[in-house]
N, C-alpha and C positions, 0 to 999 in steps of 0.2 A: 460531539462526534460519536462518543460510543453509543448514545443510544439510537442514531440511524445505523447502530450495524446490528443490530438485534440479537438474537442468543445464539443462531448459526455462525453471524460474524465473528461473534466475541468467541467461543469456543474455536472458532477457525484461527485466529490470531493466538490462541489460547496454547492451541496446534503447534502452529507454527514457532510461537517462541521456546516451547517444549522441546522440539526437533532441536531446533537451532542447539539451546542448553545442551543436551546430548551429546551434538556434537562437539562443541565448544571443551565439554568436559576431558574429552578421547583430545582432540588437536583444535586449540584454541586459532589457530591462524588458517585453519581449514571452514571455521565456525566463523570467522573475521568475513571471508569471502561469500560464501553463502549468503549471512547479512546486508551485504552489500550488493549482491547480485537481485535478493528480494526488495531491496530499498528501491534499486533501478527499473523492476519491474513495476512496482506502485507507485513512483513517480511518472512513469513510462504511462503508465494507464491512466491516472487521475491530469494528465498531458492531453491524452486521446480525448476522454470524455468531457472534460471541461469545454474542449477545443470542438467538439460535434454539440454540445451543449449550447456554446456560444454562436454556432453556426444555428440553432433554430432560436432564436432568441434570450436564452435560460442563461445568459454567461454566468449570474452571480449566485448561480445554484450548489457549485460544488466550493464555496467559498475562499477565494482567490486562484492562482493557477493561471495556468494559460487562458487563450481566447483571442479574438479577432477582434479588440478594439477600435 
């Protein structure tokens, strides 16, 4: 997995869990939510795209996930 997200990705996740720590360190229950809010969005989306993925043929591209079996 890491290596299809390439050095944007990884640096972007890189980002992200930086933030996250920052703020975790000031109110860890404020840093609770956030993470949970970002899990909902990448679920939310790997949902979407799997699901348009498996509507032109590609279901087993994003490697399990939704789909119109």
């Amino acid at each position: 997995m890491i290596g299809k997200l390439g050095a944007k990705g990884i640096a972007g996740v890189l980002v992200l869990l930086a933030g996250i720590g920052v703020v975790a360190w000031r109110d860890p229950i404020v840093a609770a939510g956030i993470g949970l809010v970002v899990a909902g969005f990448v679920l939310t989306a790997w949902g979407l795209v799997s699901g348009l993925l498996s509507s032109f043929g590609m279901g087993g591209m994003m490697g399990g996930g939704g789909g119109f079996e």
